[in-house]
N, C-alpha and C positions, 0 to 999 in steps of 0.2 A: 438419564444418559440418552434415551430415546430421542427426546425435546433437543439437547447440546445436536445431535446428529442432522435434526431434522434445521435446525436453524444456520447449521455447515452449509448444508444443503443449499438452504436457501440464500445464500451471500456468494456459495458457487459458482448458482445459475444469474445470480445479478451479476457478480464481475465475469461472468463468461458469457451474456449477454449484453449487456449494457454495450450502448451508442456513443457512448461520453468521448469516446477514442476509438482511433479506426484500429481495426483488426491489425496490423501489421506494425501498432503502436504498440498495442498489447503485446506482441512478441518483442520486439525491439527493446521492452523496459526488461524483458527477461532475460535479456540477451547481453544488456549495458548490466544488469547486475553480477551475472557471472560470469563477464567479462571482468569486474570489479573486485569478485573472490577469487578470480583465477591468479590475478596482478598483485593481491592480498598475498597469497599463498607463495607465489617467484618471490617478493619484494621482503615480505617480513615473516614466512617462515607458517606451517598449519592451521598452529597453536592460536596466533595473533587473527590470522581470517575465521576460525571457528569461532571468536570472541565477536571479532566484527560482527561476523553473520547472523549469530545469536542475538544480538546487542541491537541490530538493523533489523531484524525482524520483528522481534517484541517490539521497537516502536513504533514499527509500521501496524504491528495488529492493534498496540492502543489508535491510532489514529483513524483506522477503522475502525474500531471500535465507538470510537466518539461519532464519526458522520452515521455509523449505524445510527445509533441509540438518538441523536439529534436532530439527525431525516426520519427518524421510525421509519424504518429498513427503509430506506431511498426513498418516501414516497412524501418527504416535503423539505421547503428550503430551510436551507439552511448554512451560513458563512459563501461559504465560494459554489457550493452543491443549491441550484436552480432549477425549478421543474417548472415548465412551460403547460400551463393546463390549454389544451384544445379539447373541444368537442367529442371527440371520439374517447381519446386516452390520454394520459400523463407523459408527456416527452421529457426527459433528459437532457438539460439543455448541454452542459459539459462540465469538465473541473477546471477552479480557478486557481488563482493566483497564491492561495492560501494550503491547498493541498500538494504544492509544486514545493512549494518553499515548507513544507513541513518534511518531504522528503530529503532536501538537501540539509535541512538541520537536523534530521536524524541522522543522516549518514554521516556529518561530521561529527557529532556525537557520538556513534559507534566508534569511528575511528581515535578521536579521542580515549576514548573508555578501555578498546583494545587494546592500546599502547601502554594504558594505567595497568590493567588488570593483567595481561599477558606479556606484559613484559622482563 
């Protein structure tokens, strides 16, 4: 349980550090998501956004999951995730095309699934 905690940890401080996106992107995705459960929750009712949410998150932690385990924790390429070696340290070039569109077909996925499952 130690190790689970200690490698939270570390995926943390990568997504509360990382360059990939400016600071005010990072808020802004938080911001468009629970603006997303909030509309969930007026439009179709608790029950249906707890589905979504649940449903949107688990595939967003697989998807983490896989650039974790396929960068070995960020620190090589891999799909749309590019690391620019200079001299000094490893820079973060940005996320691609691949990690954008994995987000929008999970969210339609949730929302599908919500409608099946909580309806």
């Amino acid at each position: 349980m130690k190790n689970l905690f200690h490698e939270i940890a570390h995926d943390a401080k990568f997504v509360k550090g990382h360059k990939l996106q400016p600071a005010w992107f990072k808020a802004l995705k938080i911001l468009i998501l629970l603006s997303v459960i909030a509309a969930f929750i007026y439009l179709f009712g608790w029950r249906r956004a707890a589905v979504f949410t649940a449903v949107f998150i688990l595939l967003m932690l697989f998807v983490h999951m896989m650039y974790r385990i396929n960068t070995r924790k960020f620190t090589r390429n891999w799909l749309d995730f590019v690391i620019v070696e200079d001299a000094e340290k490893n820079l973060k070039q940005g996320i691609g095309v691949a990690y954008y569109a994995s987000i929008i077909l999970n969210a339609v996925i949730a929302f599908l699934l919500s409608g099946a499952l909580a309806g």
